[in-house]
DRENPA-3360 file (N, C-alpha, C; in nm, 2 decimals, always signed):
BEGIN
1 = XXXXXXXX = +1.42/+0.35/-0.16/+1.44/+0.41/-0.03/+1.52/+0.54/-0.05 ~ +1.49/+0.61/+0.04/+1.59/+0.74/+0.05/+1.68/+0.75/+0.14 ~ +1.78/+0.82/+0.13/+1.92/+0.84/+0.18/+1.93/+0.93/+0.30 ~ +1.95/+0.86/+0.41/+1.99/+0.94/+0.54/+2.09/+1.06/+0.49 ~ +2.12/+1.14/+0.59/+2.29/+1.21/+0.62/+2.36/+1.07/+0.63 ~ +2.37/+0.96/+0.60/+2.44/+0.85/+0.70/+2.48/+0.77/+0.54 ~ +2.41/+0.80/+0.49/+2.41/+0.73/+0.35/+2.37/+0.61/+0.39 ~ +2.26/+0.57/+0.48/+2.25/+0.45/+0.46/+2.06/+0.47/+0.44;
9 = XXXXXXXX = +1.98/+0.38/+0.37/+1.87/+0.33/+0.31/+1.73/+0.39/+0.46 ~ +1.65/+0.45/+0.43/+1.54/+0.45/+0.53/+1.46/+0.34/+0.56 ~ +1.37/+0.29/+0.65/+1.32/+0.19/+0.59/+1.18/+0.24/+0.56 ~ +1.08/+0.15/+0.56/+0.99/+0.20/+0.47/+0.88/+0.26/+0.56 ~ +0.90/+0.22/+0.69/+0.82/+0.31/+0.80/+0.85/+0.45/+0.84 ~ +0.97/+0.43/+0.82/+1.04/+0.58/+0.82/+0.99/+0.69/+0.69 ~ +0.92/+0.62/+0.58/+0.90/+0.72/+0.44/+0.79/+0.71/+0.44 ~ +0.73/+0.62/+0.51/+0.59/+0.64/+0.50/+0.49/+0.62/+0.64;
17 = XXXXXXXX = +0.51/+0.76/+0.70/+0.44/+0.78/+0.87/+0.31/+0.76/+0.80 ~ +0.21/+0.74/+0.94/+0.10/+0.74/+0.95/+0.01/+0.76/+1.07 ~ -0.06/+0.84/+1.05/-0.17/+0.91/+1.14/-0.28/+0.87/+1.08 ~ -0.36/+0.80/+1.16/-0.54/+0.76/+1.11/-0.59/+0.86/+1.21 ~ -0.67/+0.93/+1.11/-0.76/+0.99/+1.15/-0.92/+0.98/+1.08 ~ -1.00/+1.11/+1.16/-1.12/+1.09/+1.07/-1.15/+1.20/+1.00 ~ -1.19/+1.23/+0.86/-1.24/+1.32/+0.75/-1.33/+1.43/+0.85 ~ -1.29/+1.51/+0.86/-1.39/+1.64/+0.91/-1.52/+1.61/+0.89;
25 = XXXXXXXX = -1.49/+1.64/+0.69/-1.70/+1.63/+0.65/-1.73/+1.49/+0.68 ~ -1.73/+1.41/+0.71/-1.81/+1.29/+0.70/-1.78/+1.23/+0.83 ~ -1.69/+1.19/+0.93/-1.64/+1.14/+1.01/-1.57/+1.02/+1.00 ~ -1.56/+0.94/+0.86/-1.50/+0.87/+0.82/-1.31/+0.87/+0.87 ~ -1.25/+0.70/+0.86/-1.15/+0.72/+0.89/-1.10/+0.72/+0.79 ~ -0.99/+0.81/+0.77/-0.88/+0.83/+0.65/-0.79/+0.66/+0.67 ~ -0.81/+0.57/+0.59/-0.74/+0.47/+0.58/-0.64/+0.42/+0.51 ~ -0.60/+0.48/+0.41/-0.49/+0.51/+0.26/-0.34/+0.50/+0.33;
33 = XXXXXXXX = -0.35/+0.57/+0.45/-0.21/+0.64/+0.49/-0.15/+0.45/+0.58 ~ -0.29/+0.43/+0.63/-0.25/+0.30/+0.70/-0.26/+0.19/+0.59 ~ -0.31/+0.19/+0.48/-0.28/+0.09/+0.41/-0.14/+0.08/+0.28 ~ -0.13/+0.21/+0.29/+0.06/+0.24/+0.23/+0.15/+0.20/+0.30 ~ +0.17/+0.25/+0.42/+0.27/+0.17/+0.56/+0.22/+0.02/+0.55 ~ +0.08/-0.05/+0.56/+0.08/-0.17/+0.57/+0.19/-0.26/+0.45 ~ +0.14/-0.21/+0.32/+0.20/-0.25/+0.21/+0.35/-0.25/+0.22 ~ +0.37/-0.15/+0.23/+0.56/-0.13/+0.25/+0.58/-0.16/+0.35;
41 = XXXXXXXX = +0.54/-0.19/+0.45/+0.59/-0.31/+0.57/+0.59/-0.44/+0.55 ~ +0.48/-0.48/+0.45/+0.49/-0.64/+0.44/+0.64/-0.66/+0.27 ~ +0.59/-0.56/+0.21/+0.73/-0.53/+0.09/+0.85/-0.55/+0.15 ~ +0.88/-0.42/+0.24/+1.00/-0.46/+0.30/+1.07/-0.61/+0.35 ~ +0.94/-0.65/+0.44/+0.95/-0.78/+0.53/+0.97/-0.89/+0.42 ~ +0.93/-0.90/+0.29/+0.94/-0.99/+0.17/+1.03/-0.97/+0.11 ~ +1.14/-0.86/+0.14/+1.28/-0.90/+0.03/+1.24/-0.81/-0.07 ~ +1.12/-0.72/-0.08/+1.11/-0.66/-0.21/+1.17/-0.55/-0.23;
49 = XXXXXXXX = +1.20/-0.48/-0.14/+1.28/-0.33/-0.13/+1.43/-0.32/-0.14 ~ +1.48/-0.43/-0.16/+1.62/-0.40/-0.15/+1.72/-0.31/-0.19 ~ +1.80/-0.32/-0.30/+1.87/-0.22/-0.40/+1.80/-0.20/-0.52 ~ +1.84/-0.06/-0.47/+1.76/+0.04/-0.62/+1.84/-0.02/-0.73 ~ +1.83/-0.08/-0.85/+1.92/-0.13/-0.90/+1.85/-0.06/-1.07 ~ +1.75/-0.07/-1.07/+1.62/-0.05/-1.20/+1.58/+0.05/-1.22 ~ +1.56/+0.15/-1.33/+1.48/+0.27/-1.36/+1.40/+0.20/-1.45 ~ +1.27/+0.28/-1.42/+1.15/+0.30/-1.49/+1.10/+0.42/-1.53;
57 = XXXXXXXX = +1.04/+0.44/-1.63/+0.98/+0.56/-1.71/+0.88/+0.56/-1.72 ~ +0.79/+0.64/-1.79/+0.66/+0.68/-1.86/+0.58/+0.78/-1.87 ~ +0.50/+0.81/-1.94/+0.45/+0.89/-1.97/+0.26/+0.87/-1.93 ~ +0.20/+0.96/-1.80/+0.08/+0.94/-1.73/+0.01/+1.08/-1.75 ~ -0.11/+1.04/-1.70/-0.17/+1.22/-1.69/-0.16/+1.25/-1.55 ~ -0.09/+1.38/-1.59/-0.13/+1.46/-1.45/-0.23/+1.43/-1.35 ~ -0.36/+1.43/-1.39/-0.43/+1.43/-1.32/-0.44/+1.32/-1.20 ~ -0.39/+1.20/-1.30/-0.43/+1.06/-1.29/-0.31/+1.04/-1.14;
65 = XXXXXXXX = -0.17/+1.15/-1.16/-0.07/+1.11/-1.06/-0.11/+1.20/-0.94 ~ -0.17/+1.33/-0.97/-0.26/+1.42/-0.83/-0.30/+1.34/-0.76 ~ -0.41/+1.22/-0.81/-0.49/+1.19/-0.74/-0.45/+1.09/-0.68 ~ -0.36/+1.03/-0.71/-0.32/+0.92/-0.66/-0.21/+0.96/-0.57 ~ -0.18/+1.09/-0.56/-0.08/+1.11/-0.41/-0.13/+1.13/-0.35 ~ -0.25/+1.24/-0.37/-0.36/+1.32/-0.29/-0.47/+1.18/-0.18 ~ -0.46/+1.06/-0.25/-0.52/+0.92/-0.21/-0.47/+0.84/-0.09 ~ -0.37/+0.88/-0.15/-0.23/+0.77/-0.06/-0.14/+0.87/+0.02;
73 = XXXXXXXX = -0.17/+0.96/+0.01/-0.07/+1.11/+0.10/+0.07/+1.04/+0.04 ~ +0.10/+1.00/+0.00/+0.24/+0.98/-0.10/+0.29/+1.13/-0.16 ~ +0.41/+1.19/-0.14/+0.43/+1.27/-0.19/+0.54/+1.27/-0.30 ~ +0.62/+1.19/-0.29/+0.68/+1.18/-0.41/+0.65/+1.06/-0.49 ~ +0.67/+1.13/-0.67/+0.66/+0.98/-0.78/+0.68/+0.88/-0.74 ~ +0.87/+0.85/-0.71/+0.95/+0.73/-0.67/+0.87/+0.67/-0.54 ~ +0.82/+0.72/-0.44/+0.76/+0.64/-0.35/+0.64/+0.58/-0.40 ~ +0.55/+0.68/-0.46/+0.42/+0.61/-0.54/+0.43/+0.52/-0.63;
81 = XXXXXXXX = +0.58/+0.49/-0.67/+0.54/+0.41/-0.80/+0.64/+0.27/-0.73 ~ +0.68/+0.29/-0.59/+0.75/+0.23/-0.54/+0.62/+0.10/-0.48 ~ +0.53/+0.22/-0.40/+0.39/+0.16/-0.37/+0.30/+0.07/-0.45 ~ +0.24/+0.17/-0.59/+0.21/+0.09/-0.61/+0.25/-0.03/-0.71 ~ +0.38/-0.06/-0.72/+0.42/-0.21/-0.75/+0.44/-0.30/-0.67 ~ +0.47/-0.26/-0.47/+0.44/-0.33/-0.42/+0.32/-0.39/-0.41 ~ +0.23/-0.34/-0.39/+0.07/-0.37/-0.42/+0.06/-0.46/-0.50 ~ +0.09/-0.48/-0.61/+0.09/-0.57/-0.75/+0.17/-0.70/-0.69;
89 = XXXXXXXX = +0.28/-0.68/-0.66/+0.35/-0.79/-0.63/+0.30/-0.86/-0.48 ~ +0.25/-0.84/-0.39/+0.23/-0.87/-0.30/+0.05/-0.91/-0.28 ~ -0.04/-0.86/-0.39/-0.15/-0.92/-0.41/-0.19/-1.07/-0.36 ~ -0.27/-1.06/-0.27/-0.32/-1.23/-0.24/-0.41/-1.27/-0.29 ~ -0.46/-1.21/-0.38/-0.60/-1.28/-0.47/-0.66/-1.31/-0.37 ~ -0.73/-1.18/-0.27/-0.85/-1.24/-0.25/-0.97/-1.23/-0.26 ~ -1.02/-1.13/-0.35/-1.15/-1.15/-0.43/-1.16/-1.29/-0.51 ~ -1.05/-1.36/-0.60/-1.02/-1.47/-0.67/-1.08/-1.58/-0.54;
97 = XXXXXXXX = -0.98/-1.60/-0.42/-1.04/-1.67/-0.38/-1.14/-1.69/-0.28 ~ -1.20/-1.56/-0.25/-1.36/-1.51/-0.14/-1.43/-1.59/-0.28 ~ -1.46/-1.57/-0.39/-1.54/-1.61/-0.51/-1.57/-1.77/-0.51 ~ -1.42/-1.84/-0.50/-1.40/-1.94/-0.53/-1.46/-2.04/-0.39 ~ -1.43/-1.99/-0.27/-1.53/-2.07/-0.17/-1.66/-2.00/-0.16 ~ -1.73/-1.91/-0.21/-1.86/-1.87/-0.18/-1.95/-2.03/-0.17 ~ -2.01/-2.01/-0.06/-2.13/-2.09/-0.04/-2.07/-2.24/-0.03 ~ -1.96/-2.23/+0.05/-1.88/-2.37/+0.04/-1.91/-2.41/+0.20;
105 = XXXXXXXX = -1.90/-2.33/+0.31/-1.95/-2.37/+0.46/-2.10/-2.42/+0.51 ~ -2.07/-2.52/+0.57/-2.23/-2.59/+0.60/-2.29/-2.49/+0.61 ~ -2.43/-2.46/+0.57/-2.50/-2.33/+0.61/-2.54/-2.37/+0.78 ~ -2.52/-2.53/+0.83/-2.58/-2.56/+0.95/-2.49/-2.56/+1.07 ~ -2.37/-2.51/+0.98/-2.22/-2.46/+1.08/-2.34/-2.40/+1.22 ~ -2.30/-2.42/+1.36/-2.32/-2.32/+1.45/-2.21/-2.24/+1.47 ~ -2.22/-2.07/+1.42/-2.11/-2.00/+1.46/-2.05/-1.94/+1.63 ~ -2.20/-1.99/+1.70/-2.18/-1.94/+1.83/-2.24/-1.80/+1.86;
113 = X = -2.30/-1.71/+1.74/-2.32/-1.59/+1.82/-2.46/-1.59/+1.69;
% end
């Protein structure tokens, strides 16, 4: 998190606003911006954000970190790399488990519609 004038911690709504909108060329909704705020809202709410206590390093391609702020409108490293380790840790496996019930509901369920 980043540092008010107050010296106290932002939270993670505050670093990461969000406006959904839709793509000019295609009419598509820009959905990246709402799914970073989702993540670091449910991060936050899980105890993940607490104290900066850890440095990390590495060595990435350029390109590879463009695109991925340009994706997520993330503008700095520390929040993108903030993001995506929340993403990692907060994973519900649910391709793992959409897979694991496929074709498990009576096909003779009546759904009503």
């Amino acid at each position: 998190m980043t540092k008010a004038s107050t010296g106290k911690a932002k939270p993670a709504a505050a670093r990461f606003p969000v406006k959904v909108a839709r793509k000019a060329e295609t009419g598509e909704f820009e959905t990246s911006k709402a799914r970073v705020r989702a993540v670091m809202h449910a991060a936050e709410h899980s105890g993940l954000l607490g104290e900066k206590s850890k440095r990390i390093g590495g060595r990435i391609s350029s390109a590879l970190l463009e695109q991925a702020k340009k994706h997520t409108g993330i503008e700095t490293d520390t929040d993108l790399i903030e993001f995506a380790l929340a993403s990692v840790a907060l994973d519900d496996k649910f391709a793992e488990t959409f897979r694991k019930t496929r074709a498990t509901v009576d096909p003779t369920l009546k759904l009503g519609f």
